[in-house]
N, C-alpha and C positions, 0 to 999 in steps of 0.2 A: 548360580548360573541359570539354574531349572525358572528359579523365579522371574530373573528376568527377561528369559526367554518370552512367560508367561505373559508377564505385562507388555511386552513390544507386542505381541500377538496381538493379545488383547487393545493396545492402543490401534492398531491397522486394524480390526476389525470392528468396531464402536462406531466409525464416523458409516459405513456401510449397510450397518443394524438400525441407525437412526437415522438414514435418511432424509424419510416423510417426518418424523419429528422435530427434524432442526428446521427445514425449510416452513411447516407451521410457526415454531417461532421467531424466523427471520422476517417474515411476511407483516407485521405491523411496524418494524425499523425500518421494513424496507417502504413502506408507504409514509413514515413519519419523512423520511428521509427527502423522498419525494416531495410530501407537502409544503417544506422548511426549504425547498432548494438546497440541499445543500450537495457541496460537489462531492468527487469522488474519493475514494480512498488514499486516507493520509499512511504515506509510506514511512517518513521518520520526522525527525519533532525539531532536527536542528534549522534549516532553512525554511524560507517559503518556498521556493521554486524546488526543495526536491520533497516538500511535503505535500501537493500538489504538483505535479508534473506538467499534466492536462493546461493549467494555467498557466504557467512560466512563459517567457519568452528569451529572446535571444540575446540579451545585454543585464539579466536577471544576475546572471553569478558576479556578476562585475560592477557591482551598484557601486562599490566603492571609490574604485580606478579601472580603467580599459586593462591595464595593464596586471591589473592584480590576481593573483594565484588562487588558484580554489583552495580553502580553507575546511571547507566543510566534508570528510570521508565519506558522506555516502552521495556526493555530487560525482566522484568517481564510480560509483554503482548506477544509477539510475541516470540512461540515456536522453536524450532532447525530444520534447514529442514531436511525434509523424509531422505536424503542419509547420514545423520547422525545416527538414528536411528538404522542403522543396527549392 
């Protein structure tokens, strides 16, 4: 129990201690990523529309049929973006 006390500690404490270390080396993916266009973060791997959000639009879940049921669990998690909404 002692141990794993230790090691939670220790995992909340790490990201805190290295800071200025990780943002050094996020700092050239994050310019690759820039250069390459590429969009933003892929949240899961099953759809296009919930693995890009940003992109999606409003007839995406339903490429199949109008009528057809979300298939994919994490289309249940991850909401419609903001310029849908309006």
């Amino acid at each position: 129990m002692l141990l794993g006390l230790l090691a939670l500690g220790g995992s909340l404490l790490h990201p805190i201690l290295d800071r200025a270390g990780a943002h050094q080396r996020s700092e050239p993916a994050r310019q690759l990523a820039q250069e390459l266009g590429l969009t933003g973060l892929a949240l899961f791997t099953e759809a296009r529309y919930t693995r890009h959000p940003e992109l999606s639009d409003r007839h995406t879940p339903f490429q199949n049929h109008p009528l057809t049921l979300e298939h994919f669990p994490s289309g249940t998690l991850v909401p419609p973006p903001r310029h849908l909404h309006d």
